[in-house]
TIDREN-905713 format. One line per field, with one value per residue (C-alpha): residue number from 1; residue in one letter; x, y, z. Coordinates in steps of 0.5 Angstrom, whole numbers. Example, Ala and Ser with C-alpha at 12.3 -4.5 7.8 and 13.67 -1.06 7.14 Angstrom:
TIDREN-905713
num	[1, 2]
residu	[A, S]
X	[25, 27]
Y	[-9, -2]
Z	[16, 14]
end
This chain:
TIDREN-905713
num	[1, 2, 3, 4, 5, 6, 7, 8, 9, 10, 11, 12, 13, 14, 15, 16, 17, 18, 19, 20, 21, 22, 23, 24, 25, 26, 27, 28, 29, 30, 31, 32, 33, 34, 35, 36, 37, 38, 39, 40, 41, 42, 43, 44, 45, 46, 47, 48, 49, 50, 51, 52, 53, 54, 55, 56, 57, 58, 59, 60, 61, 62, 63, 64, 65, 66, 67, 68, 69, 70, 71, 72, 73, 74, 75, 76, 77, 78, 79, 80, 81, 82, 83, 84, 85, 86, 87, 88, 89, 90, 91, 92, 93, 94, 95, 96, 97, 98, 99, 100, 101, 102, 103, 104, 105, 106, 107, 108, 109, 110, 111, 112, 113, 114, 115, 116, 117, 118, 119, 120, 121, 122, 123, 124, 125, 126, 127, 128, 129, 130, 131, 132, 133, 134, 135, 136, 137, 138, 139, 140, 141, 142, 143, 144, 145, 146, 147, 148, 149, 150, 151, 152, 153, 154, 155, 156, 157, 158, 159, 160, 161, 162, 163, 164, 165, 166, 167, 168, 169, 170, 171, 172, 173, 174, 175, 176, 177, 178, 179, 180, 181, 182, 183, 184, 185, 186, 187, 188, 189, 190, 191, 192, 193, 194, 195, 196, 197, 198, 199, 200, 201, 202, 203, 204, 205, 206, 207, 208, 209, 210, 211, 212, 213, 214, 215, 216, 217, 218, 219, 220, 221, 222, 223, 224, 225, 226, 227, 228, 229, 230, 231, 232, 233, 234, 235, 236, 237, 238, 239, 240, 241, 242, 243, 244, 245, 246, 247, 248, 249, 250, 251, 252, 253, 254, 255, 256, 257, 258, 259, 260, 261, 262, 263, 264, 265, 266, 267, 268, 269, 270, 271, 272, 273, 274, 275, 276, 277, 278, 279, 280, 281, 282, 283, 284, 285, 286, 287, 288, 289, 290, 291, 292, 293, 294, 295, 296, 297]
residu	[X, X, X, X, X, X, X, X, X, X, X, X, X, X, X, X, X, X, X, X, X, X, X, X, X, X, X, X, X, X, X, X, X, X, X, X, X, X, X, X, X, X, X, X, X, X, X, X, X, X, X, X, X, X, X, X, X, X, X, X, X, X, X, X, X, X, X, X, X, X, X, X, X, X, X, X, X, X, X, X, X, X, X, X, X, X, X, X, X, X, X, X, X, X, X, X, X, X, X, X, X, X, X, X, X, X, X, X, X, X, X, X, X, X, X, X, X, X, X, X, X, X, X, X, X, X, X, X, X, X, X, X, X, X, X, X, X, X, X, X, X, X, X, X, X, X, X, X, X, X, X, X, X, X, X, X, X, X, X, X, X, X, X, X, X, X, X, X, X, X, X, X, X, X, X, X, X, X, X, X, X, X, X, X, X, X, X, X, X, X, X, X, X, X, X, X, X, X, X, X, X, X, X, X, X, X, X, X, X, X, X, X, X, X, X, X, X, X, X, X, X, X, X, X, X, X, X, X, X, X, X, X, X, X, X, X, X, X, X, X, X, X, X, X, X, X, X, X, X, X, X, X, X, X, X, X, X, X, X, X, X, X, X, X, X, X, X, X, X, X, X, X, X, X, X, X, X, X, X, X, X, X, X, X, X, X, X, X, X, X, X, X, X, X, X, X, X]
X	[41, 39, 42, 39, 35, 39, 38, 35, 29, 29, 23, 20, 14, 13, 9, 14, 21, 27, 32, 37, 44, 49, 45, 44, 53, 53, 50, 51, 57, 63, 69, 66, 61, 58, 55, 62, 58, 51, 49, 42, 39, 32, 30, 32, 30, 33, 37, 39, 41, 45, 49, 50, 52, 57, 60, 61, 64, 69, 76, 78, 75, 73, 75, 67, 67, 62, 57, 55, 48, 44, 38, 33, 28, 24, 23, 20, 23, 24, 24, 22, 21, 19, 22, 15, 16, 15, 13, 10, 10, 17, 19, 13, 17, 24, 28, 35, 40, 46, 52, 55, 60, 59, 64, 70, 75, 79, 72, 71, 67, 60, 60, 55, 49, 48, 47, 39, 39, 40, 34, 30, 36, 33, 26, 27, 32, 27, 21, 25, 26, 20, 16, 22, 21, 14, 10, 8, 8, 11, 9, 14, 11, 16, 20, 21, 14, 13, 7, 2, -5, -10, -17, -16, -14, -6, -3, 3, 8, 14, 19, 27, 30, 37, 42, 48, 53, 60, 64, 63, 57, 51, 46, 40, 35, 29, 23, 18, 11, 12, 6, 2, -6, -11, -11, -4, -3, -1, -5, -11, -9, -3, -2, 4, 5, 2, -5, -2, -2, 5, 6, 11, 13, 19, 24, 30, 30, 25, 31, 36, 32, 33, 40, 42, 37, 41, 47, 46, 44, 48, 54, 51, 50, 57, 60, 57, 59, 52, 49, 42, 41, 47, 46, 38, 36, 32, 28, 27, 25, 20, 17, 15, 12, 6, 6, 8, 2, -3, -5, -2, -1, 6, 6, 13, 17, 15, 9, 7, 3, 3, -1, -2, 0, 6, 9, 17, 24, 29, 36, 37, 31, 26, 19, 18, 9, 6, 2, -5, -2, 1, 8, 13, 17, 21, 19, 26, 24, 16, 10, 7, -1, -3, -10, -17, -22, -26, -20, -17, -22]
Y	[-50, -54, -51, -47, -50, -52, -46, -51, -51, -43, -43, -50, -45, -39, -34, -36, -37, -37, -33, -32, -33, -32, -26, -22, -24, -21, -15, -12, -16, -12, -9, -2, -5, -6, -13, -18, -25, -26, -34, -36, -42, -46, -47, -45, -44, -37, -32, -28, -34, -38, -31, -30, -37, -36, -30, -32, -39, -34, -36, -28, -22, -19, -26, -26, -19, -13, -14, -21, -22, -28, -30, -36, -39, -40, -40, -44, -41, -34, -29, -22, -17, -21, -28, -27, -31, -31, -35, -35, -40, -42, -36, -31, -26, -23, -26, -23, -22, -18, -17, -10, -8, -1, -2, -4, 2, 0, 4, 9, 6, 9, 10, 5, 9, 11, 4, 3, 7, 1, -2, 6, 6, -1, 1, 8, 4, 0, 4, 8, 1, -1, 6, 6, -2, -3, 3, 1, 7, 4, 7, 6, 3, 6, 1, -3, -5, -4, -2, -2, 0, -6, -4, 3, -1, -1, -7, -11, -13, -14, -13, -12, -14, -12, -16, -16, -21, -20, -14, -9, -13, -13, -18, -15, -18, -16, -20, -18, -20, -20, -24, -27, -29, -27, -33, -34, -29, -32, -28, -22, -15, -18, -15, -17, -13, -17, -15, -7, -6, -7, -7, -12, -18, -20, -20, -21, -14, -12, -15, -11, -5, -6, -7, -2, 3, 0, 1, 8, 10, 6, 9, 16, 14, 11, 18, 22, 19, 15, 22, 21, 29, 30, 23, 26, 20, 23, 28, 22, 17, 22, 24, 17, 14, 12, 13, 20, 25, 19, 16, 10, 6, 3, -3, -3, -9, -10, -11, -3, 1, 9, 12, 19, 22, 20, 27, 26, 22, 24, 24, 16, 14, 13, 14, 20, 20, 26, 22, 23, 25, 31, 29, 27, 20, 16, 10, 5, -2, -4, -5, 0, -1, 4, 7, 7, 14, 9, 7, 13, 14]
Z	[-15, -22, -28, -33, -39, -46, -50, -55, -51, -51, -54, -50, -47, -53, -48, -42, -46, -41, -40, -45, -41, -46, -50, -43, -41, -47, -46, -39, -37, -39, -37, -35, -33, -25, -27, -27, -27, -29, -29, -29, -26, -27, -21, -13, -6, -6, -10, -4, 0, -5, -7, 1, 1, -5, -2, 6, 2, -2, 0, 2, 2, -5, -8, -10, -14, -14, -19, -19, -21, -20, -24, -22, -28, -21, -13, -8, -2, -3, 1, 3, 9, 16, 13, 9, 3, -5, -9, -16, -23, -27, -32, -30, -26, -24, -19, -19, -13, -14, -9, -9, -4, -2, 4, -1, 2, -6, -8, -2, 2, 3, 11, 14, 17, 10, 7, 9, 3, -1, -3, -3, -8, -11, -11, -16, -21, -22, -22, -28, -31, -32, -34, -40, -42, -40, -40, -33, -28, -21, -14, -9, -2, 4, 5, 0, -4, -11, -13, -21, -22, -23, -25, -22, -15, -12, -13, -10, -17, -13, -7, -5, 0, 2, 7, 10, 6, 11, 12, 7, 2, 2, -4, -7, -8, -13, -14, -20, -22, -30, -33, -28, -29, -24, -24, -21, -16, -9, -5, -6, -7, -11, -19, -25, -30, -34, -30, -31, -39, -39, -46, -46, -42, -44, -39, -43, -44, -37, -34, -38, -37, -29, -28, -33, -29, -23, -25, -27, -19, -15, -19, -18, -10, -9, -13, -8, -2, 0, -1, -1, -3, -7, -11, -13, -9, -4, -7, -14, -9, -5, -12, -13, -7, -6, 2, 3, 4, 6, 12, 14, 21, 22, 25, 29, 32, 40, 37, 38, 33, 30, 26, 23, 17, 12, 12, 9, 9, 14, 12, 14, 9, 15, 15, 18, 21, 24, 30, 32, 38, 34, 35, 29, 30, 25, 23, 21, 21, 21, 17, 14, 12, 7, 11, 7, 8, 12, 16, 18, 24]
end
């Protein structure tokens, strides 16, 4: 990891400042907090790799506490589901990690079945962050896809990706699309912030405005037991999602396929897709391509 700018060069690029350490620890970093830790690096190769490496280096169990968030200026080896990887220009998105401990007993541990609600959990803090703080409306794409509207087409801005950290932790990560050019998106049919009308791209607070809504919703969730229903989650997450009432193929792990209709969650935050051979399946791991009229036949 290379250390973060000298504040001094705070305003080196005016349209893409970096990150303001101190001001963002004074902020979110306090003792009723969720957030222990926050240090921000220039550059890296992951977020999640290096906090999952911090944690499984930590000298016992619990010794790296709940709530340590990782912020990279840059990523050159980032990575999303299916080891698909990320990449964008220095300071023109969020690239955060979090450690979060939902298996910690102190707490009351959140039984495990219920942890594949963690970046769903992700998805809609970050949803509800954004429309506050940028004005950007943010589908959610099942699993872990969000969503902005460019020139009245969808969009991908940004991704999550939950992982196993050890025994009772699991690190976050959140890749966002800020104040990239369309010039500068890594592949076609990708957006940013910038592209949607945001109307702000600051992300000192885009940043604020995130972990706070995450915060919000993990405690909320970790309250009710892991409860998806009880916690709101399941019918927020629902009313946000940009795959449930559309017809969709899920391209599954064995190289298999199904395709049919996006009907509902099931109670583990599985896909559940009525076939075109008039069954129900749920999905749990796989790709989902999100089907055109024209494509639907």
């Amino acid at each position: 990891m290379t250390p973060p700018d000298a504040e001094a060069n705070r305003w080196s690029d005016l349209d893409r400042p970096p990150l303001n350490a101190a001001a963002l620890r004074r902020a979110l970093v306090r003792p009723d907090s969720l957030w222990t830790s926050l240090d921000v690096v220039r550059e890296t190769g992951s977020t999640n790799s290096d906090l999952t490496a911090l944690t499984a280096r930590a000298a016992r169990p619990g010794s790296l506490p709940e709530g340590a968030v990782l912020v990279a200026e840059a990523q050159h080896a980032a990575r999303g589901r299916l080891d698909r990887r990320w990449s964008a220009p220095a300071r023109s998105g969020l690239f955060v990690s979090v450690l979060l401990t939902p298996g910690d007993e102190r707490r009351g541990a959140v039984p495990v079945d219920r942890w594949g609600w963690i970046p769903l959990l992700a998805g809609v803090a970050v949803a509800t962050a954004l429309s506050r703080a940028a004005g950007v409306d943010t589908a959610l794409k099942w699993p872990n896809d969000l969503l902005v509207t460019v020139d009245g087409e969808e969009r991908k801005a940004g991704g999550i990706l939950a992982e196993r950290a050890g025994d009772g932790s699991v690190v976050l990560g959140i890749g966002l699309n800020v104040s990239l050019t369309a010039d500068e998106l890594p592949v076609p049919g990708a957006g940013s912030l910038l592209l949607a009308g945001a109307r702000t791209t600051d992300r000192d607070p885009l940043l604020r405005a995130v972990l706070r809504s995450l915060e919000q919703w993990y405690g909320d969730w970790r309250a009710a037991g892991g409860d998806p229903v009880a916690s709101g989650l399941q019918e927020t997450y629902a009313a946000g999602c940009a795959t449930l009432g559309r017809r969709v193929r899920a391209l599954l792990p064995g190289e298999r396929e199904v395709s049919g209709e996006a009907v509902a969650l099931d109670g583990d935050g599985r896909l559940v897709i009525a076939t075109d051979e008039g069954g129900l399946q749920s999905v749990g791991a796989g790709d989902i391509v999100h089907l055109r009229p024209a494509e639907s036949g």
